[in-house]
N, C-alpha and C positions, 0 to 999 in steps of 0.2 A: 283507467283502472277502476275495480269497481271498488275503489276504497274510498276513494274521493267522489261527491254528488258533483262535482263540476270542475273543471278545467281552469277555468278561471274566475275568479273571484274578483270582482271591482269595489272598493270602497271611494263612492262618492261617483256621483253623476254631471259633473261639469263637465267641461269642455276637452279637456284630455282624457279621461275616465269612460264615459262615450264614446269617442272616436276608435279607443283600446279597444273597446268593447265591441263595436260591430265591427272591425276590422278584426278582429280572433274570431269572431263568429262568422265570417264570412271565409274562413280556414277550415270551418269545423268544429271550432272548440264548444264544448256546452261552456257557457258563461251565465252568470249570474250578476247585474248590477246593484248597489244597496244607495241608496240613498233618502239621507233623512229628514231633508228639508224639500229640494223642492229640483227638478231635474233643470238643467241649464249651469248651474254654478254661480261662483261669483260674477263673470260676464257677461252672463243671459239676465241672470235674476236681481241682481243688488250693484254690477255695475256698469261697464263701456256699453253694453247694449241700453239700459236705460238713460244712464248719463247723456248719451249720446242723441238720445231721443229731446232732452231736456237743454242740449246745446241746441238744437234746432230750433227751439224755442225761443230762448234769451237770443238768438238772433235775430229775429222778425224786426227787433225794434232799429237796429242798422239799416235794412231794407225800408224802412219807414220813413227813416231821419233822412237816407240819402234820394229818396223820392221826388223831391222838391225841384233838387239840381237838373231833373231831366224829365221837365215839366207837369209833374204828376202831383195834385192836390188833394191829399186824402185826411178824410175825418179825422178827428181822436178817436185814438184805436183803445178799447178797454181788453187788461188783458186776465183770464179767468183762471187762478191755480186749480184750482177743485176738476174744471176740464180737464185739464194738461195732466195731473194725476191719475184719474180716470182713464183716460185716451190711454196714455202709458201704461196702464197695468192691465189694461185688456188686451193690447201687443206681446204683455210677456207673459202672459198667460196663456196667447196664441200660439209663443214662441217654445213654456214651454214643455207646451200638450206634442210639441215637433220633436223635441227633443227625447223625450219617453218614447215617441211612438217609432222614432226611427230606432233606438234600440230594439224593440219590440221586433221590428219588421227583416232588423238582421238575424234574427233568431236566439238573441239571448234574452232570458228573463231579468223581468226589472222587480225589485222590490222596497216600499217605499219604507223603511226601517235603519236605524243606525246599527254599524256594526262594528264590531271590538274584538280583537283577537282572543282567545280562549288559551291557541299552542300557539305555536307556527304555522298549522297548516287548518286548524279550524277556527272557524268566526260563528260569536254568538249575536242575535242579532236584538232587538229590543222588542221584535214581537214575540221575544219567546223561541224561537227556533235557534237550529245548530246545523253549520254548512261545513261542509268539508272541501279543502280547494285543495288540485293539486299544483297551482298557482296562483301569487296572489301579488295585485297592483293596486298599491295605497296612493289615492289620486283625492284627498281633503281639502287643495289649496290653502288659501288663507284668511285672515279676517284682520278688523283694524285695531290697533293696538294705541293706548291713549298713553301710554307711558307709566313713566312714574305715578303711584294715586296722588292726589292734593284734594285738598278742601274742595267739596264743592263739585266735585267729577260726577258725581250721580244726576248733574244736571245740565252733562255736556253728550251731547247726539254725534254721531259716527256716521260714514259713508253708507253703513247700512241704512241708519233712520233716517235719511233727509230727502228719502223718494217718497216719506210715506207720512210727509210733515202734515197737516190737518192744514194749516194754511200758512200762506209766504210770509214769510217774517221781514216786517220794513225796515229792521236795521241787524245785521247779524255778525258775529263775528268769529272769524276760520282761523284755526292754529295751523299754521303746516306752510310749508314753501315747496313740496313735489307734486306732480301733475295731481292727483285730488284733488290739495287743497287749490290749486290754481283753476282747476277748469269748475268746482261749484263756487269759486270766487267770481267767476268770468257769465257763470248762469245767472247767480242771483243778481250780480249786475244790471246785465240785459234785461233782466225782467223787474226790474225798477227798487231794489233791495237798497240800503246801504251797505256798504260791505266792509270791513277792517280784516287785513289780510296782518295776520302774529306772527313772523319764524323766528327762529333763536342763531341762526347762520345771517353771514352779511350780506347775502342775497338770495334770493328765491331761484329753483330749480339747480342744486346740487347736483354733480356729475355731469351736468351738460357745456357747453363750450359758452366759454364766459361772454362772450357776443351773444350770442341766445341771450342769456341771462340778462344782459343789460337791456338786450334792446324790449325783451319781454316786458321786463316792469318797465320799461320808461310807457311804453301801447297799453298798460294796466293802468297806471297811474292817470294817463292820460284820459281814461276812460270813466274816472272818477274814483278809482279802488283808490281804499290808504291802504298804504304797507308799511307794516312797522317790524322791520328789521333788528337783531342784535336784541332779541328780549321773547320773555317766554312769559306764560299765564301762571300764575303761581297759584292762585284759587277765586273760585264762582260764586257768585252768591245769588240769590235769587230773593227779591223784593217784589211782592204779587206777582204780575205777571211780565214782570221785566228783572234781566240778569246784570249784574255788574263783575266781569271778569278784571281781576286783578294783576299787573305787570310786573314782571320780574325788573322794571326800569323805575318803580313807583307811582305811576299813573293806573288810571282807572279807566274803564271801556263800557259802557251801559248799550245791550242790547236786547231784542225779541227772543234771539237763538246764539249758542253757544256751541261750534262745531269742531272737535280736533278731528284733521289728518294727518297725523305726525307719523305714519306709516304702518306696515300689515306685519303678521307674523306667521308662521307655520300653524295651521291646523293639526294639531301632533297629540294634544293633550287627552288625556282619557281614552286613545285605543289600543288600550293593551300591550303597545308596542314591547315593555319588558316582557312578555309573557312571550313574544315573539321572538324576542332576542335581536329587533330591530335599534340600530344603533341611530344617533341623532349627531349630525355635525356638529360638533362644538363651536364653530366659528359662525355658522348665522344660524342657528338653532331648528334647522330643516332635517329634514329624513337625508344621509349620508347616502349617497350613491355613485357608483362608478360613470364613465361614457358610455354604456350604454343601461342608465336608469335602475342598475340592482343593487340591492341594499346590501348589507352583513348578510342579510340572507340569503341564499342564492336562488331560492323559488321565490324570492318576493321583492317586488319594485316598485319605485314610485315617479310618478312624474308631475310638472308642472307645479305649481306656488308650493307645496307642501314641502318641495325639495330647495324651496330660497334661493334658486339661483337666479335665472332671469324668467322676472316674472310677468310675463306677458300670456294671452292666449292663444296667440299662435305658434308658440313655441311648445305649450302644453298640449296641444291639438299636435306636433310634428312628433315631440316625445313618443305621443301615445299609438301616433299609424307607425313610430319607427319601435315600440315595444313589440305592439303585435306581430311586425312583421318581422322582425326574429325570433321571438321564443315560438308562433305558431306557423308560421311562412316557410320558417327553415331559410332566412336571407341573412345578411351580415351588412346592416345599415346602422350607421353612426350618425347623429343628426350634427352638422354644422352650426356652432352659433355663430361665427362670423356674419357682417352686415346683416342684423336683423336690425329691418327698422322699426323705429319709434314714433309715434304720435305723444303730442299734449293735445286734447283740443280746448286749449282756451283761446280767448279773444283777445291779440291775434293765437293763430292756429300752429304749432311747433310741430315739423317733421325733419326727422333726422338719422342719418346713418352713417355705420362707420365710427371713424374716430375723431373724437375734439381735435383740437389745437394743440391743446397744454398734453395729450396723450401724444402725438403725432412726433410733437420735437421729444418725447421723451424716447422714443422707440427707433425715431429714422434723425438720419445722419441730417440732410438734407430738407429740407419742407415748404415749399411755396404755396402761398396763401392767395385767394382770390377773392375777394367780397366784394358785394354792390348793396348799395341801401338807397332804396326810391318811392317815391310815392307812386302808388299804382295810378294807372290814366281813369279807375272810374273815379279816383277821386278828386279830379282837377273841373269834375262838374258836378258832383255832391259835393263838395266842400269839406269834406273829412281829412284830414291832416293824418289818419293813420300810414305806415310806412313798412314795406316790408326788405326784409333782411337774405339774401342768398350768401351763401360762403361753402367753398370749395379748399378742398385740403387737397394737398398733390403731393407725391413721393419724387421731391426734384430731383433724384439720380434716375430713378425709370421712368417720371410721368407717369405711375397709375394712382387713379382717384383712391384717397385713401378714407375721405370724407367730405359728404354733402350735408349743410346745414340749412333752413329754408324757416322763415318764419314771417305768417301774413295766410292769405286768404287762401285754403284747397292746398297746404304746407304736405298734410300726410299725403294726398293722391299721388301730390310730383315724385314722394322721396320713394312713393312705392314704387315707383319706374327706374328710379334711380338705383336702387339697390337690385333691379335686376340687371344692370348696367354694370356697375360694380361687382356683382358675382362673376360678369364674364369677365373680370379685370380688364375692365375699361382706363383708358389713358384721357390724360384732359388734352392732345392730339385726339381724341375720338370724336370727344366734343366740341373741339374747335371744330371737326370736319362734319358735326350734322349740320344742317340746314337748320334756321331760325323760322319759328312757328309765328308769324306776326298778325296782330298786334296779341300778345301775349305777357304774363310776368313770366312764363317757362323759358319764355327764350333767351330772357337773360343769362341760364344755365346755358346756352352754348354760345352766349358773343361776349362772356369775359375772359378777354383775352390778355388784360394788362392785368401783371400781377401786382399785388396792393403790397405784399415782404413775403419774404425770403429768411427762412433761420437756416444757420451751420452751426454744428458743436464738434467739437475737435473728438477724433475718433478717441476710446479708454487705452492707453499703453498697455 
């Protein structure tokens, strides 16, 4: 229509917002992308992409330690933050000149400007300009949210700032018990930090299956992280160039860096949404949308973190090919959240799909459990005493896997196999009947064959 300058309208250039975008343009649509910070998103630019860069890192010194055991005699190794910074933001500035330019190369226009609803169907942008869309997909994700204020907060750093710290802080201390706070617990370790791990829960990694949970902090603990469970920071203080963070247990914690990750929130605030008449969930304070990602509005949708449901990248990345390919495809795709899996990558390494334990007996009649916890064969000649965790959840009236838990070295790569397993509703008869990949830890996934319990709950009258 010539009423509208574009077809589509994208606010934000991450990871779902992109993919929308050259997937409609590759239908035809004129599109327009706006983003105000920097193209990639939270995943390219501030965090799994870099994070992940920086687990690499705080790993080296494992490979060091366990070198000995298999006759290799290497130097004192020095290790340089200021590189490792460096290195890193030249990859995500590689990554993402990639990211702009594949929009680009689909044919829709990129602009780098924030942008705020005006009506419903026009957005004002901050360079000044006025866009008309005859559809529009709010894709803003989210950012980190430090909670409640307290004393002292203006001198506590987020997931944003600790890519871009001036130098490694020798003793520091993280608020938080979900993958964040664990996996920069697990870097700053590795790369020789003190680290005091705060959560206000009785254990670290909420919603995960309490075997995780245990076995994780016992491999943190063991690694030298404190964790101080059942207690919260109640306020910071800052004495030159060292901080004393305050416990809600009456102790005190003096360190270089002060970091909350007590979790994200919707990206929501300041776009206009009233003017749009865009409604907000009441229950996790995200952009309210149907199965297939539309808002109150029916020409405007949102996908990925800004909608708080599950907030992963690859789900925002499925939202976004299964937007475009309905509203411009002309197809009729509903995206599955069913078995997406999960990564933490802390040390050790947590991949997981499916459903817990405590989920399994609440939903199936019947549930047999399998687990094995072994020490891996490299380490019976490094000398490392780490230990990794498998466990199998089974639906014991039909036998299908209803969940795999995996925790220890290459956790995410196995569970990614595994949830494609699981999508073709695989039986633990499937996996009794692969073949064992030896010498491997995968294969312990097909030769646990004894089961470890068995729950029954009496059916509801």
């Amino acid at each position: 229509m010539a009423d509208f300058d574009a077809d589509l309208f994208v606010i934000g250039g991450g990871s779902g917002g992109v993919r929308a975008a050259r997937i409609a343009a590759g239908y035809g649509a004129r599109v327009v992308v706006a983003e105000e910070y920097r193209f990639g998103g939270t995943c390219v630019i501030r965090g799994c992409v870099p994070k992940k860069l920086m687990v690499y890192a705080s790993q080296v010194h494992e490979e060091i330690r366990d070198a000995a055991g298999f006759g290799w005699s290497i130097p004192t190794a020095e290790f340089n933050w200021s590189a490792l910074i460096a290195n890193k933001d030249k990859e995500i500035a590689r990554l993402e000149q990639i990211y702009a330019n594949n929009v680009e190369k689909a044919g829709a226009r990129t602009i780098k400007a924030r942008a705020v609803f005006d009506d419903p169907h026009t957005l004002l942008l901050s360079t000044g300009e006025k866009v008309r869309a005859k559809t529009i997909l709010i894709a803003t994700g989210g950012a980190p949210n430090h909670g409640k204020p307290i004393p002292g907060i203006e001198h506590v750093i987020s997931s944003n700032e600790v890519f871009h710290l001036p130098q490694q802080p020798k003793r520091i201390l993280i608020q938080g018990g979900g993958y964040i706070a664990l996996e920069f617990a697990c870097i700053f370790a590795g790369l020789g930090s003190d680290v005091t791990l705060v959560y206000r829960g009785d254990n670290i990694l909420r919603g995960f299956d309490e075997d995780v949970r245990t076995h994780v902090r016992t491999e943190m603990e063991r690694a030298g992280i404190t964790i101080i469970t059942g207690c919260t920071v109640t306020a910071v203080e800052k004495l030159g160039e060292e901080y004393t963070s305050h416990l809600s247990s009456g102790s005190s914690i003096a360190s270089d860096q002060v970091m909350f990750a007590i979790g994200r929130h919707p990206a929501v605030a300041s776009l206009g949404l009233e003017k749009a008449g865009v409604a907000i969930n009441p229950d996790n304070g995200g952009i309210a949308v149907d199965d297939h990602c539309r808002t109150s509005v029916p020409h405007i949708y949102a996908v990925g973190d800004v909608t708080h449901r599950t907030n992963l990248t690859p789900v925002a990345i499925r939202e976004g090919h299964a937007f475009a390919d309905n509203v411009f495809g002309g197809k009729q795709i509903q995206v599955d959240y069913a078995y997406v899996p999960t990564a933490v990558f802390s040390q050790p390494q947590v991949g997981t799909v499916g459903l817990t334990e405590a989920q399994a007996r609440a939903q199936y009649s019947v549930v047999d459990i399998y687990k094995t916890d072994f020490r891996p064969m490299k380490g019976t000649m490094s000398g490392s005493q780490s230990r990794v965790l498998m466990k199998l959840i089974v639906d014991g009236t039909t036998d299908r896997l209803l969940g795999c838990h995996i925790v220890g070295p290459d956790a995410a790569e196995l569970v990614q196999v595994v949830a494609v397993a699981m999508k073709m509703k695989a039986t633990k008869a499937d996996f009794d009947g692969t073949m064992a990949l030896h010498p491997t830890a995968a294969e312990e996934l097909v030769t646990m064959r004894t089961r470890t319990a068995r729950y029954q709950r009496e059916a509801a009258e």
